[in-house]
N, C-alpha and C positions, 0 to 999 in steps of 0.2 A: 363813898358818895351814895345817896339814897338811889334805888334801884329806879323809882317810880318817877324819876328823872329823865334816867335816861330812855324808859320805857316809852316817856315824853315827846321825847325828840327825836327819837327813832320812829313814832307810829306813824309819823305822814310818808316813811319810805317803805316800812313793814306791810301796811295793808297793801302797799300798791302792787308790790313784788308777791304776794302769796294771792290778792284777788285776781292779777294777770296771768299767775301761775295755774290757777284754778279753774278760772270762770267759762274760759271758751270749751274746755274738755270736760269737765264735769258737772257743772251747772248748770248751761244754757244743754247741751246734747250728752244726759249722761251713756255711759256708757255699755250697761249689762243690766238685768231683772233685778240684781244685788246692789244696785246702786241706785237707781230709779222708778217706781212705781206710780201707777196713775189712778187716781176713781175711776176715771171713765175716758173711753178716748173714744171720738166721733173725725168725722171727714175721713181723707184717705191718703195712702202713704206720701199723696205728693202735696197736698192742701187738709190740715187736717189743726187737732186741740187735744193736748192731755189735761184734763180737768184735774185739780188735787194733787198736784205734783207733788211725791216725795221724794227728797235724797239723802241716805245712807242714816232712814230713819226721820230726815226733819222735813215739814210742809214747807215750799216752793212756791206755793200758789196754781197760775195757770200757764201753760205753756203752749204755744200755738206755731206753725210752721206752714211754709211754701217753700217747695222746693225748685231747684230750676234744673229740670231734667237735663238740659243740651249739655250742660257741665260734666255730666256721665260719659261721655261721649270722651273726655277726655282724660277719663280715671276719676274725679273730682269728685265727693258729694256735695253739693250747696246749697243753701235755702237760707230763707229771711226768716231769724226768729226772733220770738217775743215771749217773753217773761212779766205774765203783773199780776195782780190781788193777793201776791204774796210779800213778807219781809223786804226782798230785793225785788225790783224790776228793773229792765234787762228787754233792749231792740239793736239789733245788730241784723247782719250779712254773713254767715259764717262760713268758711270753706272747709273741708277736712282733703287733707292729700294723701298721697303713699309716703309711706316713712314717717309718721308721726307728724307732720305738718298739717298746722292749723292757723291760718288766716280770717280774723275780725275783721269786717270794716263798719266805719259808722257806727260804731259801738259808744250808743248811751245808756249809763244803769245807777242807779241808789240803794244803797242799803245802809245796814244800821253796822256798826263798827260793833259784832258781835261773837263773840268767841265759838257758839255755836255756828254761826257760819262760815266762819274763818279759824278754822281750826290752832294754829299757829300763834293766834293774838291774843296776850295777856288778859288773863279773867279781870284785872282792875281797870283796863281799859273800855271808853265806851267814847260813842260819838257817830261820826254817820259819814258814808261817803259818795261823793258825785263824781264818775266817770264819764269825759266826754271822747274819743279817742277815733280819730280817723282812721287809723292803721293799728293793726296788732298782728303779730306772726312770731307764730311759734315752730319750734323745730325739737322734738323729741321733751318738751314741756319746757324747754329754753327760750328764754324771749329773745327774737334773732334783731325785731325791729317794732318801734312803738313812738307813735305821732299823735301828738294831745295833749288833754291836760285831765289831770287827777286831783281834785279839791278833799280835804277832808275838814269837816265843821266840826264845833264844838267840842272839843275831846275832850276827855276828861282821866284826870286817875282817879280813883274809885278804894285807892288800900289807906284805910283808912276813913280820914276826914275827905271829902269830896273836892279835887284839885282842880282846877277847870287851865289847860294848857294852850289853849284858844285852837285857831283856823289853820289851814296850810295849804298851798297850792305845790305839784310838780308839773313844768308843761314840758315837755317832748319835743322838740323839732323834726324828730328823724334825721335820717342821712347814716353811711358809711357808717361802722365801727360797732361797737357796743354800744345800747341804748342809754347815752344819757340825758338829764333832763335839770332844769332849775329849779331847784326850788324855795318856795319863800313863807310867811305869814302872812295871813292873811287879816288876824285881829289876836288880840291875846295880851299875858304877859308877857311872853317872848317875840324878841323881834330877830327874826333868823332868815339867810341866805346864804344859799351854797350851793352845790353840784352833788345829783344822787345816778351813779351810775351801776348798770346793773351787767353783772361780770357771768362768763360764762360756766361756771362752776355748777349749778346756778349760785350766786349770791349778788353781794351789793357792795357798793365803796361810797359813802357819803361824807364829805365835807362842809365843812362852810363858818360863819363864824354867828356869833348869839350873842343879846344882850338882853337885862331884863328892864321892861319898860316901868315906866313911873309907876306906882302899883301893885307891882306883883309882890305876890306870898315872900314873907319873910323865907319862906324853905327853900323855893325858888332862886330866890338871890344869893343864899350863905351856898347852895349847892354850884352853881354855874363859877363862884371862883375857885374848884377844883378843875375846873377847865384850861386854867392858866392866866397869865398877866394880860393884861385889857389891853387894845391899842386907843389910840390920844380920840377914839367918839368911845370909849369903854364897851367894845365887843369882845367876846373869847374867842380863840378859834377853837376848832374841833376836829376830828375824823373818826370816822367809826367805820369798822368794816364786817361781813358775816357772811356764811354761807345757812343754806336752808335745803 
């Protein structure tokens, strides 16, 4: 089966797991002089702007912070930050605890589905994503709990002739257990829903079943019947699972 298939239909679970795994520890607060650099920083430790952000080499844009001292008070560092005039932007509530705990709230951000900022995501991949998410906590860079929803537009594969594998949504409920979430299409060749759960290894367990809509690439179609026998609307099922 062509690679750039499944590269397809794994990338609305791929970004979501490696941009959550990411974002709140190293992108919005990195961490050391080796990781993050500024043009110019103005205000002051508690209210303050890194101009020209860079990380681990790439521009960021601008970063800006408040912080909310009483928090200190209880081990906690906190502050409202914001991320824009760069690739991604990025406004959240971040928390950092003891023990490698890191709490999001309110976290909305966009970027471009690009290999340079997501290290982990296949160079033939491109497309863009929009995170809306109430809650994010992380525990030693494990995602423990996650409330929301994760859209990714336009994808595309890119090896080759240029594929275009449409939209996708994952939304989150939260609650008990390991973070799972639904998710679906949202326009495309493919018409897909399933369950993307994210395991504590860290990795993922995605299900669900796929069909290809009136339309799609002749590649598309002769690929998804290695999925297996249709049921009576001609969807495949699927599972895929991975660590990272």
């Amino acid at each position: 089966m062509k690679r750039g298939l499944w590269i397809g239909l794994l990338a609305a679970a791929a970004f979501v797991i490696i941009v959550i795994a990411n974002m709140p520890a190293s992108w919005v607060i990195p961490a050391g002089r080796t990781q993050g650099l500024c043009a110019s920083i103005d205000g002051s430790l508690w209210s303050g702007s890194c101009t020209g952000l860079t990380v681990s080499g790439k521009p960021m844009g601008d970063l800006s912070w408040d912080l909310h001292p009483l928090r200190l008070v209880l081990g906690k560092l906190a502050a409202h930050v914001q991320l824009a005039n760069g690739p991604a932007t990025a406004n959240t509530d971040v928390e950092l605890g003891f023990g490698g705990h890191v709490t999001a709230r309110n976290l909305t951000a966009d970027l471009p589905l690009d290999p340079s900022l997501i290290p982990l995501l296949p160079r033939s991949i491109a497309g863009s994503a929009h995170l809306d998410l109430a809650l994010v906590r992380l525990e030693h860079g494990i995602v423990k709990e996650l409330r929301g929803k994760i859209e990714a537009h336009n994808i595309e594969d890119r090896q080759g002739a240029d594929t275009p594998l449409g939209s996708y949504v994952v939304t989150f409920p939260g609650g008990e257990g390991p973070p799972t979430g639904q998710i679906r299409d949202l326009d495309g060749p493919l018409a897909m829903e399933g369950t993307l759960k994210l395991t504590p290894q860290p990795g993922f367990e995605l299900e669900g079943l796929v069909a290809p809509r009136k339309g799609a690439p002749p590649e598309i179609i002769n690929n998804i019947r290695f999925f297996g026998s249709p049921d009576a609307s001609g969807r495949r099922p699927f599972s895929l699972s991975g660590t990272f």
